[in-house]
C-alpha positions in Angstrom: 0.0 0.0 0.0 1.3 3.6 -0.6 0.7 7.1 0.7 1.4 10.2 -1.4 2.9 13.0 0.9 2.8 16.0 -1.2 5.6 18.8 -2.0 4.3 20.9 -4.6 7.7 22.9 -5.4 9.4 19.3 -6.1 6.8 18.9 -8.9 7.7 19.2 -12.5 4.3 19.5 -13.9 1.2 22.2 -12.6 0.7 20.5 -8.8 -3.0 20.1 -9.3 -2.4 18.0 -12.5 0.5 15.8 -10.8 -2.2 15.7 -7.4 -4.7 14.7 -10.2 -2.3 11.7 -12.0 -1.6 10.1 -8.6 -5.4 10.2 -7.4 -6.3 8.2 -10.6 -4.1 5.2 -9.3 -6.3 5.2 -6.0 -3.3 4.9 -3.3 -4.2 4.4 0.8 -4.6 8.5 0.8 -2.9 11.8 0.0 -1.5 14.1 2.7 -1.4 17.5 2.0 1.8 18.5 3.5 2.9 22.0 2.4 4.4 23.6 5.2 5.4 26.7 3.8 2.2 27.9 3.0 -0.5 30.3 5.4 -3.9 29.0 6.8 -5.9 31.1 4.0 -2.9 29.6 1.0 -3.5 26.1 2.9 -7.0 25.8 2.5 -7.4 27.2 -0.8 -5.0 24.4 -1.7 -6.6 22.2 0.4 -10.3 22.6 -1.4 -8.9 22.1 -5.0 -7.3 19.1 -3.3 -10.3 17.4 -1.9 -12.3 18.0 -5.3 -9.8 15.7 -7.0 -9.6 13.2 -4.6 -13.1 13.3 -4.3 -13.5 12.5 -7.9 -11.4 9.5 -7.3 -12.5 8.0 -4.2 -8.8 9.0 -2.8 -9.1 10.1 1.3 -7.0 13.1 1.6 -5.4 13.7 5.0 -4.8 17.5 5.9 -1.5 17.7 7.7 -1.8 19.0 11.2 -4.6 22.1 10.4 -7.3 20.8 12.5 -9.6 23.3 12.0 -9.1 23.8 8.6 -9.9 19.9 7.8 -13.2 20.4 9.5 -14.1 23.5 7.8 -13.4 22.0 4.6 -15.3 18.7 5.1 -12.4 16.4 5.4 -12.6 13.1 6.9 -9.0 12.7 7.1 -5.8 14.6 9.0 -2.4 13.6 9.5 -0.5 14.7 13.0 2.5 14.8 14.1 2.4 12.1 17.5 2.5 15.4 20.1 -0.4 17.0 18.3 -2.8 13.8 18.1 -1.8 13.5 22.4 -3.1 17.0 23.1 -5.9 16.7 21.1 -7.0 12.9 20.9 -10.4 13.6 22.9 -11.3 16.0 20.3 -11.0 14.3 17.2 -13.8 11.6 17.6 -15.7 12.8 13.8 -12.2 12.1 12.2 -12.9 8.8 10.2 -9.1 8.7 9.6 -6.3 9.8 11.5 -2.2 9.2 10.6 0.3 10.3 13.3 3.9 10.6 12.2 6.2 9.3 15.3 9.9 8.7 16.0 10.4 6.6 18.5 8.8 2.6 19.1 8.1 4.0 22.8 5.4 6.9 20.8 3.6 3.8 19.0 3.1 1.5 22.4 1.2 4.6 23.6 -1.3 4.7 20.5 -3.3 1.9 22.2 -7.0 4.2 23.2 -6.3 6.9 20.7 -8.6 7.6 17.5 -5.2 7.1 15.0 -6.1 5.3 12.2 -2.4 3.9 10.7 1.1 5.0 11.7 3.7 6.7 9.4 7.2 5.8 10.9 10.7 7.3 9.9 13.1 8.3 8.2 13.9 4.6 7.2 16.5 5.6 4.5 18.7 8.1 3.4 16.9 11.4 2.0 17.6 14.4 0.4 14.5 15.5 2.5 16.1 14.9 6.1 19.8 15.8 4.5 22.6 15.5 7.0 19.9 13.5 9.3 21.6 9.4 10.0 18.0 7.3 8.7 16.7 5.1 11.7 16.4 2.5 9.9 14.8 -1.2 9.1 15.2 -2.3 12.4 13.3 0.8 13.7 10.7 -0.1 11.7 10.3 -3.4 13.0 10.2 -2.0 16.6 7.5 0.5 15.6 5.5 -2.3 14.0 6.0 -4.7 16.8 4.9 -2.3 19.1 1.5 -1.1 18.0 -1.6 -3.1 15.9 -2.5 0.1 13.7 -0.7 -0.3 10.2 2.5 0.9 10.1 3.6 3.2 6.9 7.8 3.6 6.3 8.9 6.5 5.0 12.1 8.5 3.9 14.2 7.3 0.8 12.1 4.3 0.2 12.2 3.3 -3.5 10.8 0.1 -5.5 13.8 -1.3 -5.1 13.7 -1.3 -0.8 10.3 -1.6 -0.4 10.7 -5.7 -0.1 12.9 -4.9 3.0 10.1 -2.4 4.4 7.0 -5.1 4.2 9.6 -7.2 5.7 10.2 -5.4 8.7 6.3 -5.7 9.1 5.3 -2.0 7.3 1.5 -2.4 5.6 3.0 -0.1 2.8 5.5 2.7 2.2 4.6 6.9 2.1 6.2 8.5 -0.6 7.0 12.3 -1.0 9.6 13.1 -3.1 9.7 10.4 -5.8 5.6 10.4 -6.4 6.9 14.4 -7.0 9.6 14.2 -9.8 9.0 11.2 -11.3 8.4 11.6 -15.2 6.2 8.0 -15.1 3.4 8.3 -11.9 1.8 5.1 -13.1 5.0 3.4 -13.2 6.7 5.0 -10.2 3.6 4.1 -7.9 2.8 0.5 -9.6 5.1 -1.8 -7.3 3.6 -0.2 -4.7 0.1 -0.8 -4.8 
């Protein structure tokens, strides 16, 4: 299974139509990272977002704006693992929830919140976390071992090391970067769904 995590300025093509190109091949869900931008540039992007995952059946997870996924009708956000603490008891009309931890300690505590699936990382070297040492395979196996929700890797994972990540006991891989700059979305996300 995959998750797209977006990063518009990586894309070679208009975002919307890249957004649109990896919707039509229906991975686990999108989340709409984009950091850089303001609440009101957020949620623009965030509407336009939703319409085309809509279209597609795709649940989009808005990363970390709360408030913004509710105003927008979104079933889905992503948090980082201190956010969905503070804030588990108020998130009960989230269908989906993905928390983004570092540490197999953060996914033994999961047990009694409302997260949906775990994304765990950086597994590999990536130009994303430059400079950062990766955590590794054997990370992800702690992480997996120590909660039932599914377990996403991600950071540098490529066709290639995916084997190694459903290994460790990962349901699937999230990928950011390469779903970005790719010239070939259908082929780039194929092995991976």
């Amino acid at each position: 299974m995959l998750i797209c995590v977006t990063h518009r300025k990586l894309c070679r093509e208009p975002f919307l139509t890249r957004l649109e190109r990896i919707a039509s091949q229906h991975p686990y869900c999108i989340v709409l990272r984009e950091k850089d931008l303001s609440e009101t540039e957020y949620e623009a992007l965030a509407r336009d977002c939703l319409a085309i995952c809509k279209r597609y059946d795709v649940p989009l997870h808005v990363n970390t704006h709360i408030h913004i996924a509710r105003r927008i009708g979104c079933g889905g956000i992503h948090l980082p693992f201190q956010l969905l603490m503070q804030h588990k008891e108020e998130l009960a009309d989230f269908p989906r929830i993905g928390v983004s931890l570092h540490a197999p300690e953060e996914a033994a505590q999961l047990a009694g919140t409302p997260a949906t699936y775990v994304q765990a990382g950086h597994i590999f070297p990536t130009d994303c976390k430059a400079g950062v040492p990766p955590r590794g395979v054997s990370f992800l196996r702690q992480v997996c071992e120590a909660t039932s929700l599914p377990v996403f890797g991600i950071g540098g994972i490529t066709a290639e090391r995916y084997p190694s990540v459903l290994q460790a006991g990962a349901a699937g891989a999230c990928i950011m970067s390469g779903l970005m700059t790719c010239d070939h979305v259908e082929e780039t996300m194929h092995p991976f769904l």
